[in-house]
C-alpha positions as CSV (number, residue, x, y, z in Angstrom):
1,X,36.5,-5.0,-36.8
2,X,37.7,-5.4,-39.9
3,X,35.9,-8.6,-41.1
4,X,37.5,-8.7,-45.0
5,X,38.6,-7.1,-47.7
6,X,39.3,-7.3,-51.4
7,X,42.7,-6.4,-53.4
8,X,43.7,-3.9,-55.4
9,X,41.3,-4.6,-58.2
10,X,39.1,-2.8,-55.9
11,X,40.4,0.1,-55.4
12,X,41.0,3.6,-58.2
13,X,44.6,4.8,-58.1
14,X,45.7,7.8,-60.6
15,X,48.4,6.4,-63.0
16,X,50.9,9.1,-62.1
17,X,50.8,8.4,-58.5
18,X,51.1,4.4,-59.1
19,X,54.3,5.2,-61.5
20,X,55.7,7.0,-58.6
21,X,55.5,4.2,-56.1
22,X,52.7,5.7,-54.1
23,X,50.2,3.3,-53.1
24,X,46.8,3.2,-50.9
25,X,45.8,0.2,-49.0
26,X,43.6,-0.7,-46.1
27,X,45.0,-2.4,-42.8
28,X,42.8,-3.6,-40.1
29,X,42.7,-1.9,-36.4
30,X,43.7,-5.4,-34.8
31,X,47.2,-4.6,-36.5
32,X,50.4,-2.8,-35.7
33,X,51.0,-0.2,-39.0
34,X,54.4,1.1,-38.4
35,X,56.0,4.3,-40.3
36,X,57.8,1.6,-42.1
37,X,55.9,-1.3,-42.4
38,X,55.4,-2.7,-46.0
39,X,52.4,-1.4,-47.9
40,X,49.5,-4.3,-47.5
41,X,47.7,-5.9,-50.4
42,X,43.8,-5.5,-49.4
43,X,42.0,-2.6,-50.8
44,X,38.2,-2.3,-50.0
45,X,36.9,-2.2,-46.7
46,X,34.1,-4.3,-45.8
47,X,32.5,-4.2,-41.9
48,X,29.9,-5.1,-40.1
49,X,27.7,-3.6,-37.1
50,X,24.6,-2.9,-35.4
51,X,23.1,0.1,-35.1
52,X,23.8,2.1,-32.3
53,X,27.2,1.1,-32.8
54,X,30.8,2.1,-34.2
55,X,32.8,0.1,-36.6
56,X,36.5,1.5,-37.0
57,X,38.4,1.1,-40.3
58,X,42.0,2.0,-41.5
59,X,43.3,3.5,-44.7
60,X,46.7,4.0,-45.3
61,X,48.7,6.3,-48.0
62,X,52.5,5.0,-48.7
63,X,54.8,7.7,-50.2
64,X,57.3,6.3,-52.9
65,X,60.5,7.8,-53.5
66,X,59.0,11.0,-53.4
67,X,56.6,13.3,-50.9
68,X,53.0,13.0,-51.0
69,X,52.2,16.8,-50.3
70,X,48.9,18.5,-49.2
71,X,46.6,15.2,-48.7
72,X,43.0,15.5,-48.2
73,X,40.6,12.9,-47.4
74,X,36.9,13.2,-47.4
75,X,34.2,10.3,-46.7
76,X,31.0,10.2,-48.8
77,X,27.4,9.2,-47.2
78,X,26.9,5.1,-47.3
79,X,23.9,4.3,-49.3
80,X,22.2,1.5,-48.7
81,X,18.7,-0.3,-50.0
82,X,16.2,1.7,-47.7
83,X,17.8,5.3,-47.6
84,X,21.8,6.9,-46.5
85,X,24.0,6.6,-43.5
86,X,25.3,10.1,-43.8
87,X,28.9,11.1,-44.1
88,X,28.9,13.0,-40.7
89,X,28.8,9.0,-39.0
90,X,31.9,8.8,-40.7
91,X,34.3,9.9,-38.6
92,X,38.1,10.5,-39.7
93,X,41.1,10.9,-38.1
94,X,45.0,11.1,-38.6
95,X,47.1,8.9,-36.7
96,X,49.7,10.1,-35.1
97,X,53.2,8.7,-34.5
98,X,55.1,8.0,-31.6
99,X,58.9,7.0,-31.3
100,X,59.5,4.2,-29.8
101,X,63.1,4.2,-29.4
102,X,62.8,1.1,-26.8
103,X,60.5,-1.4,-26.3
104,X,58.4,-1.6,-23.1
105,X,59.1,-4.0,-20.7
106,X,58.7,-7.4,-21.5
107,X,57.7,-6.2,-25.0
108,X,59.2,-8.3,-27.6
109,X,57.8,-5.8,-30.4
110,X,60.1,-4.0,-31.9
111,X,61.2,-0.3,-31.8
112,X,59.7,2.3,-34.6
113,X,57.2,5.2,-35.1
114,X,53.9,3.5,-33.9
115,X,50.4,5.5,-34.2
116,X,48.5,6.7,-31.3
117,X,46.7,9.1,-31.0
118,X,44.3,10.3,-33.2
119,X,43.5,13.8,-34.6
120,X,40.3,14.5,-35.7
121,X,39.8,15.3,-39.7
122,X,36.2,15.5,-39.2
123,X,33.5,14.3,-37.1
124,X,36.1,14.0,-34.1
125,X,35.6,14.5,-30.0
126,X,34.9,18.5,-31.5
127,X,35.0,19.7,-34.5
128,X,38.6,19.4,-36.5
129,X,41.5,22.3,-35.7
130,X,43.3,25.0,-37.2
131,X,46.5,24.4,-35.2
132,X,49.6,25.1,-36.9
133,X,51.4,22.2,-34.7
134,X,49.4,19.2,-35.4
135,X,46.7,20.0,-38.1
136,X,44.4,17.2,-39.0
137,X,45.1,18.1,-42.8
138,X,46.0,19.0,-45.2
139,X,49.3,16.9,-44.4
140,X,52.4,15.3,-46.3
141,X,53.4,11.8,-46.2
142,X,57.5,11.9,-46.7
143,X,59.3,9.6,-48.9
144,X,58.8,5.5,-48.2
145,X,56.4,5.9,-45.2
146,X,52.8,5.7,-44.1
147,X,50.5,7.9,-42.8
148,X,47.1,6.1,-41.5
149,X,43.5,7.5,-41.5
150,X,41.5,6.1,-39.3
151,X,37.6,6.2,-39.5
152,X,35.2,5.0,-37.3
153,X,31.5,4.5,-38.8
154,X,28.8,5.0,-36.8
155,X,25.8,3.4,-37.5
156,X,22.5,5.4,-35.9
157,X,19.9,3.3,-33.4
158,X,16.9,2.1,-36.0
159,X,19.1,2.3,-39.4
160,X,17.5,-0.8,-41.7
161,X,19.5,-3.8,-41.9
162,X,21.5,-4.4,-45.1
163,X,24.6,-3.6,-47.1
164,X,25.3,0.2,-47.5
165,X,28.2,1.6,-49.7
166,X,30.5,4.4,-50.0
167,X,34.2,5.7,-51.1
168,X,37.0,7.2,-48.9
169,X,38.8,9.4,-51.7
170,X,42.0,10.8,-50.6
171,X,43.5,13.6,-53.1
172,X,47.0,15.0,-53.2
173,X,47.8,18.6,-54.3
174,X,43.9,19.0,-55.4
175,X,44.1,15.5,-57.7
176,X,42.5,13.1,-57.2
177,X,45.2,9.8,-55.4
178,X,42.7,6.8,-54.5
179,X,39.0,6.0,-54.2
180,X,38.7,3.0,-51.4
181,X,35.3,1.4,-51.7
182,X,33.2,0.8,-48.4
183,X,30.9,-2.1,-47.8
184,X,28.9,-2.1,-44.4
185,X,26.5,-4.5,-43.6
186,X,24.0,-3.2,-41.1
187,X,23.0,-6.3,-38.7
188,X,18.8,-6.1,-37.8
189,X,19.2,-5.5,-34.0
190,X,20.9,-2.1,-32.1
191,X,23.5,-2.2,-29.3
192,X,21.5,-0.8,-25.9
193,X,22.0,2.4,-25.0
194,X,23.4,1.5,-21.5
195,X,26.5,0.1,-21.0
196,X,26.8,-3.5,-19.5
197,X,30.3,-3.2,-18.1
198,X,30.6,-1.3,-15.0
199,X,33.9,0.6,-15.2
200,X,36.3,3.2,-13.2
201,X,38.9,4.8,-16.0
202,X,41.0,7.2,-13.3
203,X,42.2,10.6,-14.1
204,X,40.0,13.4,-14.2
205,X,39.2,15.9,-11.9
206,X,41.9,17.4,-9.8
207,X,44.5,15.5,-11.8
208,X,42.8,17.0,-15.4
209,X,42.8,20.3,-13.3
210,X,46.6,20.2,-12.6
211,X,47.3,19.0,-15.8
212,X,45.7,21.5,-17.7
213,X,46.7,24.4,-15.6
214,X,43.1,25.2,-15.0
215,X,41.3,25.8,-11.9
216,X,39.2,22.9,-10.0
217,X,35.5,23.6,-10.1
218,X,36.0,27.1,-12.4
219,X,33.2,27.3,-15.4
220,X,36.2,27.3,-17.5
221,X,37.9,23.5,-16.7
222,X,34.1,21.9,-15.5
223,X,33.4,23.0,-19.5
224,X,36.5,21.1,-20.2
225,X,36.5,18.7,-18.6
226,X,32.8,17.8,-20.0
227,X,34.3,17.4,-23.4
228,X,37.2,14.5,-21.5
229,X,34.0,12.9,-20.1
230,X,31.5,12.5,-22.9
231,X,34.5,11.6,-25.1
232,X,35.2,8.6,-22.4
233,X,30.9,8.1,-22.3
234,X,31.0,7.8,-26.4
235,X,33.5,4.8,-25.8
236,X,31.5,3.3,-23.2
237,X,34.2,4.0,-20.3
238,X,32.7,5.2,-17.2
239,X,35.1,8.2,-15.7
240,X,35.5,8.1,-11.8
241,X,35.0,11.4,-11.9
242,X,32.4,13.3,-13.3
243,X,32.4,17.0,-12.7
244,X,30.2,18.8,-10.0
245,X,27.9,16.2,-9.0
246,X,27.6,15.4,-5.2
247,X,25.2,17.3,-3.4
248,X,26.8,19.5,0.0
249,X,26.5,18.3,3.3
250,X,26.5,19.4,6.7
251,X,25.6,17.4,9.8
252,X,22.5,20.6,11.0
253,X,20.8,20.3,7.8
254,X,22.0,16.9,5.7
255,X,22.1,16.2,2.3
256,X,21.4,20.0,0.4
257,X,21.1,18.9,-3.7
258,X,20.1,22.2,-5.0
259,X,22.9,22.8,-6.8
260,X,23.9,19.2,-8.2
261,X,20.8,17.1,-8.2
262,X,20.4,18.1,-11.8
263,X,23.8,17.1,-13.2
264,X,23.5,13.7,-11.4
265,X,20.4,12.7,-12.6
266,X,21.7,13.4,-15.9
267,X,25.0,11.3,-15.8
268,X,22.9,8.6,-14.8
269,X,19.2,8.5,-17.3
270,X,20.6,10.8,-20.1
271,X,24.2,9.8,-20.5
272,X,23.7,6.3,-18.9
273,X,26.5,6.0,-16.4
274,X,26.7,3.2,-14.4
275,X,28.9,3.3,-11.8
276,X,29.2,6.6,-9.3
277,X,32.7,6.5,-7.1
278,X,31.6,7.9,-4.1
279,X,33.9,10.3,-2.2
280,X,35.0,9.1,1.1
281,X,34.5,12.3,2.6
282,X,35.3,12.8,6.0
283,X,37.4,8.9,7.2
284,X,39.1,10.4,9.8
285,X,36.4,11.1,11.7
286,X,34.6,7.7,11.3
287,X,31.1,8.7,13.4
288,X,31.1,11.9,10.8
289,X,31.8,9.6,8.0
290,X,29.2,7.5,8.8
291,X,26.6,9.7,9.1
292,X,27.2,11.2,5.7
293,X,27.3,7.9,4.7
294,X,23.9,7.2,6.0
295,X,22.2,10.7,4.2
296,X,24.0,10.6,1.2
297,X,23.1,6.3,0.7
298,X,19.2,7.7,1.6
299,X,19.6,10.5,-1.2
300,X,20.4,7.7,-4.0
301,X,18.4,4.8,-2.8
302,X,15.1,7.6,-2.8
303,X,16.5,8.6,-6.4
304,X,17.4,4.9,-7.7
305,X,21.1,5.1,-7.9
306,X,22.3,3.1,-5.1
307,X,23.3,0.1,-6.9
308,X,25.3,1.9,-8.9
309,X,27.5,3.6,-6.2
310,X,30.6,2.5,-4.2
311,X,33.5,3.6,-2.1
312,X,37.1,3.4,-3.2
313,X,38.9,2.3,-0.4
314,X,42.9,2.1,0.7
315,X,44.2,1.4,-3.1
316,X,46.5,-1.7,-3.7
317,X,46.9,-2.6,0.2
318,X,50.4,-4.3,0.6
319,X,51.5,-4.8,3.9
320,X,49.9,-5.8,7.5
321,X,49.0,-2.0,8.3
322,X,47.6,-1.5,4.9
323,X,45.2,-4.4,5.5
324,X,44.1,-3.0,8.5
325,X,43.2,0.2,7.3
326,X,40.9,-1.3,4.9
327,X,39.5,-3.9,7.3
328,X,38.6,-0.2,9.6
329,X,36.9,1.2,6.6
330,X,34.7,-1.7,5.7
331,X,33.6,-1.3,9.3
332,X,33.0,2.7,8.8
333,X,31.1,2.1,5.3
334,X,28.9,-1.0,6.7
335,X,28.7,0.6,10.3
336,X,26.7,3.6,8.2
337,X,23.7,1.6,7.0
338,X,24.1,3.7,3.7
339,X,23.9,0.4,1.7
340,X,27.2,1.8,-0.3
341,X,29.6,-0.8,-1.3
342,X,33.3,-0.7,-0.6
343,X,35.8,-1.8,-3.4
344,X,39.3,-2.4,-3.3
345,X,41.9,-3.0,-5.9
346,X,43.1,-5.9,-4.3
347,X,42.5,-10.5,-5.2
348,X,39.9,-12.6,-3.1
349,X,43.2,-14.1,-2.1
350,X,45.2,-12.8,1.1
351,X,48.7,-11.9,-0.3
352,X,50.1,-12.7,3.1
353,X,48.6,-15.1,5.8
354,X,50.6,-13.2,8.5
355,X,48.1,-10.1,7.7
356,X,44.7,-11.7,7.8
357,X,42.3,-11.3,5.4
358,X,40.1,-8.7,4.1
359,X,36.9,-11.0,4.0
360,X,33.4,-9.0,5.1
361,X,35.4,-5.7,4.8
362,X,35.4,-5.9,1.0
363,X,32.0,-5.9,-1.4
364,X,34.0,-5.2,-4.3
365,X,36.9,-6.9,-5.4
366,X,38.9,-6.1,-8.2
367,X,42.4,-8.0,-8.8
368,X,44.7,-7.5,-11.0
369,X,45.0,-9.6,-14.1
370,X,48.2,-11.0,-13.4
371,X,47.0,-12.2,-9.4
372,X,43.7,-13.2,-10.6
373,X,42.3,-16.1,-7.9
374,X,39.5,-17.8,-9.5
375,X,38.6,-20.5,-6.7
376,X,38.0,-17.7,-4.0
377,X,36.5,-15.2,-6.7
378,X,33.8,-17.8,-7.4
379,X,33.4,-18.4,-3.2
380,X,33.1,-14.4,-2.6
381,X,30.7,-14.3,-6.0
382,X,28.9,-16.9,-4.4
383,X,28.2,-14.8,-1.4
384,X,26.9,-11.6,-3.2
385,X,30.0,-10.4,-3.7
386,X,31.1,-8.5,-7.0
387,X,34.4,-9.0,-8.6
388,X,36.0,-6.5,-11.3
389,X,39.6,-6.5,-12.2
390,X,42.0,-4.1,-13.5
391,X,45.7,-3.7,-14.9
392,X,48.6,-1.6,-14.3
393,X,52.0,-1.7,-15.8
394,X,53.3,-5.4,-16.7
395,X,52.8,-7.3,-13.7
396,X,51.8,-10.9,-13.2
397,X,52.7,-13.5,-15.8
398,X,54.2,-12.5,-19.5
399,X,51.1,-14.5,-20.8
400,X,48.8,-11.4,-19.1
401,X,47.3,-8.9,-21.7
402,X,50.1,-5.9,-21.0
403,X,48.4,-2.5,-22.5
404,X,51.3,-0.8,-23.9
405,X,51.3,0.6,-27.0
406,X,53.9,-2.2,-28.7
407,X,51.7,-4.7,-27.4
408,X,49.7,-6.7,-29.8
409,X,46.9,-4.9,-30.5
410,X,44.5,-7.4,-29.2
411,X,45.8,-7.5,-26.0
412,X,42.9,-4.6,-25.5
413,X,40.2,-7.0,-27.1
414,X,40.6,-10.2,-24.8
415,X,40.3,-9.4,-21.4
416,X,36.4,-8.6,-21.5
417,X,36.6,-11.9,-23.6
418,X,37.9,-13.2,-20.3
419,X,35.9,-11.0,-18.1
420,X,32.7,-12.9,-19.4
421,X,34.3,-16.1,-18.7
422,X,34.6,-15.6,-14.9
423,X,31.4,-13.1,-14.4
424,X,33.8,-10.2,-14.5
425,X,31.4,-7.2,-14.5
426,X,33.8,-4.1,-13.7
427,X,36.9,-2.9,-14.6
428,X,39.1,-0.3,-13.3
429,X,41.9,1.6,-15.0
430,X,44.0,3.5,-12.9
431,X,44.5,7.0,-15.2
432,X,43.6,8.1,-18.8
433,X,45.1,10.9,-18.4
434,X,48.7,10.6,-17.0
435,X,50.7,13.2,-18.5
436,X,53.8,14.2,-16.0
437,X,54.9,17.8,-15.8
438,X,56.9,18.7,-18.8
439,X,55.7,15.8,-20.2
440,X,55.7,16.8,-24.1
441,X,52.8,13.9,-25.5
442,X,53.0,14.9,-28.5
443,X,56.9,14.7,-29.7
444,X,58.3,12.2,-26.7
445,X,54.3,10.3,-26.6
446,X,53.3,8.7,-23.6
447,X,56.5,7.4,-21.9
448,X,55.5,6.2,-18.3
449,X,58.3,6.0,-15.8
450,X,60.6,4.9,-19.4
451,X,59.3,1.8,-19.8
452,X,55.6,1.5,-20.1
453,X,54.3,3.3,-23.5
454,X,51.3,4.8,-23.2
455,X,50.8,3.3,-19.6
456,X,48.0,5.5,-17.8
457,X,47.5,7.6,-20.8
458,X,44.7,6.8,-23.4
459,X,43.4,10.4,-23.6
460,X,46.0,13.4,-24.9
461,X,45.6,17.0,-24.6
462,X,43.9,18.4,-27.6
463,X,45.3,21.5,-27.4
464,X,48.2,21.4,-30.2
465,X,45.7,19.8,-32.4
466,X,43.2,22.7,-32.1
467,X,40.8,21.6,-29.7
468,X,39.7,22.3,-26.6
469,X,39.1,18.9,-25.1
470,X,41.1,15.3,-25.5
471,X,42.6,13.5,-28.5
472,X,41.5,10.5,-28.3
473,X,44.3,7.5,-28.8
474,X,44.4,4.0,-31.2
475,X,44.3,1.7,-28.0
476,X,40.9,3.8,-26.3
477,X,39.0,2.7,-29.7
478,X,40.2,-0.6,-29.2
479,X,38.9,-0.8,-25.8
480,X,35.8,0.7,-27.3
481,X,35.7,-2.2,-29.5
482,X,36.1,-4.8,-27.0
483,X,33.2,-3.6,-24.7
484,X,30.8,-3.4,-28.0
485,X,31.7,-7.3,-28.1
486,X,30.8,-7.1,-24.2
487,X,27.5,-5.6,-25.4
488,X,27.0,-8.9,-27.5
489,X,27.8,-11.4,-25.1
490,X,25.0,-9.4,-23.0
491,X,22.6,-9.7,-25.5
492,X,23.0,-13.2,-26.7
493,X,23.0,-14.1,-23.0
494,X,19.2,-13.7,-23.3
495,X,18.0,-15.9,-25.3
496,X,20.8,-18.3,-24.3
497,X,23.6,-17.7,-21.4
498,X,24.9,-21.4,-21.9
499,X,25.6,-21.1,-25.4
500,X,27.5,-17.8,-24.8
501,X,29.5,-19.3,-22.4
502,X,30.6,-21.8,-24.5
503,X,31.2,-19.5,-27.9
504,X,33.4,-17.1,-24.9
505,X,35.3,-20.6,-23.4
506,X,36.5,-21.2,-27.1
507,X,38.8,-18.6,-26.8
508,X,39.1,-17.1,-23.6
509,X,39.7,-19.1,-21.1
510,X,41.9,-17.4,-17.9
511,X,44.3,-14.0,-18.1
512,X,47.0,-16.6,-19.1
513,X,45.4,-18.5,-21.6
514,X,43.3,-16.3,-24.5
515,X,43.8,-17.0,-28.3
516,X,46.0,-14.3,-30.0
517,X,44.5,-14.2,-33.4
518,X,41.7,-11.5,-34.5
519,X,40.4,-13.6,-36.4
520,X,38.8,-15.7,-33.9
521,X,37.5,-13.0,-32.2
522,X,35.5,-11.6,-35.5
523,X,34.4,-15.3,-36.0
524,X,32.9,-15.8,-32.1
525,X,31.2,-12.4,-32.8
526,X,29.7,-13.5,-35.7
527,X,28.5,-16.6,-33.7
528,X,27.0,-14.2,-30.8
529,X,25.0,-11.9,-33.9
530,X,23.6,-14.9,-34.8
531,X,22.4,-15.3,-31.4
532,X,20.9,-12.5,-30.7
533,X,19.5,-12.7,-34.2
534,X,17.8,-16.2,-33.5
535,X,18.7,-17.8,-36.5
């Protein structure tokens, strides 16, 4: 978050270049920068964060009436009172732009070249690419637009508290364009290592498989698809899936964990998942499926990790049969004795009297925003229950969150807000990686079914940008963002849940009704360091 900044007084711009029209400025991430927007005012960056966190800003370079050719921009180390943060936690990327040539729907934003995705300069999900297609840089901004860098700054577990200072300089054609100061101020606590939300962000696996061309279990796509997942794990989003870890099974001899034990054990103490989607191997065949159940709920409670598993059962039932089909797999999961919870992606609520309800087939809920219940979510929490939630397209209300790309960018920020509010602990999000066939990402963007920007999509192929692994995009960074404040809300809680309740209630108060300005967001953060400070 960008918490302030200072103008232009603050920041070194060559004579030349200023004479030209060219101008460098500093936007915050909680704002749309279009191709065309007007050039902004503020020119020194100034954030704040706790160790064992990132804190993204934005630079921007506006051409005048002439090209700005063969841009470089390099971060230096952040020195503060007690030693460096070095320049390789400062992380740089170039947005890139999407047309879009018509709004999504129920968007009222308008239509324009919008950044997305983000290609590494350096210190990126690998290291920055050669690729003639989409380099990071050197790059050219043409005449009367912006290009945005984006940096995010990550501050390591243990570094001293204080403020800590550095320069972005971008040059252009080897001379030197702007020098844009840098302020952090390093709070005197770290962000856990764990995550506190529990979370399910679809995609991977067979679907990254397909997607890349690759094969499903090869050494070739599992190393590939390791790059997808820890980029997902550095953002603190749990991916359903996560490679080769589920040991074999056979009815003669059990549970056989030779070959995967080691991976799983891993996901979970090294790389701190919390949340394992359990394949629901063998449903049609329920006695079958419950005695796999039965070994494979033994293997993780004897290892510790059978809290964190569930089932992912029928998704998004709609209709009498559909209810029935997940009422008969409740009874197949509970009937096991594994202890493994089943979650569906439907409300607490029936949607249809006529077809029953889904009560004591269900352990985990997880509505959608827009259909959220909250009188039977607090009766089913009240039982033991757990309730996540999740979106998908624009459904629900117009006063929901939407995710699309030409969505306020703090539509990505509030709903963990909310999630607090109503002991919202998991979230699901149906696919990161959503790219049709033919699908160009890179030139048409993330177009879902022509009407939802970047709906499904938060990862893109790295490919054309050099890299074997995903580009990540603006809106996954925000939703990094928004489960750091999650972090804080976790950690305040223990020295007082009451007090974080009511800092959260200030401003988020349902799915429908959540304040809209950043601002508020930065201050109730600022309330919840404080907190978790104990002054």
């Amino acid at each position: 978050m960008l918490n302030c900044v200072h103008v232009c007084a603050a920041l070194s711009l060559c004579a030349v270049s200023a004479a030209q029209g060219a101008s460098v400025w500093v936007a915050s991430p909680w704002e749309h920068v279009l191709r065309q927007s007007p050039s902004g005012e503020a020119a020194e960056v100034r954030i704040t964060a706790a160790g064992n966190e990132y804190e993204p800003f934005r630079v921007i370079v506006t051409a005048g009436d002439t090209p700005l050719s063969d841009i470089t921009v390099t971060a230096g180390a952040l020195t503060g009172p007690e030693g460096q943060i070095g320049s390789e936690s400062v992380a740089l990327f170039r947005e890139h732009y999407i047309h879009v040539f018509e709004p999504s729907y129920r968007s009222k934003a308008p239509t324009g070249q919008y950044p997305d995705a983000l290609i590494p300069l350096t210190g990126g999900p690998a290291d920055a690419g050669t690729a003639t297609e989409y380099p990071g840089m050197p790059f050219t901004v043409e005449p009367n637009t912006n290009q945005a860098i984006w940096a995010d700054v990550y501050v390591p577990e243990g570094t001293p508290a204080g403020v800590y200072q550095g320069t972005v300089r971008i040059a252009a054609g080897g001379q030197m364009l702007a020098e844009v100061p840098v302020a952090l101020t390093v709070r005197p606590f770290s962000l856990p290592d764990t995550i506190a939300m529990r979370s399910n962000f679809g995609g991977l696996g067979g679907r990254l498989a397909k997607s890349l061309g690759l094969e499903p279990g090869s050494e070739q796509f599992e190393a590939v698809e390791d790059r997808y997942i820890d980029v997902m794990l550095r953002h603190r989003a749990v991916p359903s899936s996560l490679g080769s870890i589920w040991p074999k099974w056979t009815p003669e001899e059990g549970i056989d964990a030779t070959e995967t034990h080691e991976r799983l054990r891993s996901m979970v103490q090294d790389r701190h998942v919390n949340a394992l989607s359990v394949p629901f191997s063998y449903r049609d065949d329920p006695e079958k499926c419950k005695a796999y159940l039965r070994d494979l709920g033994k293997y993780l409670q004897d290892n510790g990790w059978l809290d964190l598993a569930y089932i992912y059962m029928k998704d998004e039932p709609n209709d009498a049969e559909e209810y029935e089909t997940v009422r008969q797999q409740g009874k197949i999961i509970h009937e096991s004795g594994s202890g493994i919870k089943g979650m569906c992606t439907e409300q607490t609520v029936t949607s249809n009297p006529d077809w029953g309800d889904l009560y004591g087939a269900v352990d985990i809920w997880c509505p959608l925003w827009g259909l959220y219940d909250e009188q039977t979510a607090r009766e089913r929490q009240a039982l033991g229950e757990e309730i996540w939630s999740y979106t998908a397209l624009c459904q629900g209300s117009d006063r929901v969150p939407f995710w699309q790309v030409d969505f306020e960018p703090i539509v990505f920020r509030a709903p963990f807000w909310i999630s607090w509010h109503y002991d919202i602990r998991g979230f699901l999000y149906w696919s990161s990686i959503y790219w049709t066939e033919g699908q160009d990402m890179w030139e048409l963007g993330p177009h879902f079914r022509e009407r939802y920007w970047g709906e499904g999509m938060l990862l893109y192929p790295g490919t054309a940008a050099g890299i074997e692994g995903p580009v990540p995009s603006i809106r996954l960074k925000l939703i990094r963002e928004a489960l750091e404040d999650f972090e804080y809300m976790t950690l305040a809680a223990e020295r007082s849940r009451a007090q974080v309740d009511e800092i959260v209630s200030g401003l988020a108060r349902s799915f429908t009704d959540w304040e809209h300005d950043p601002a508020t967001y930065l201050a109730a953060r600022e309330l919840l360091a404080t907190l978790i400070e104990g002054r």
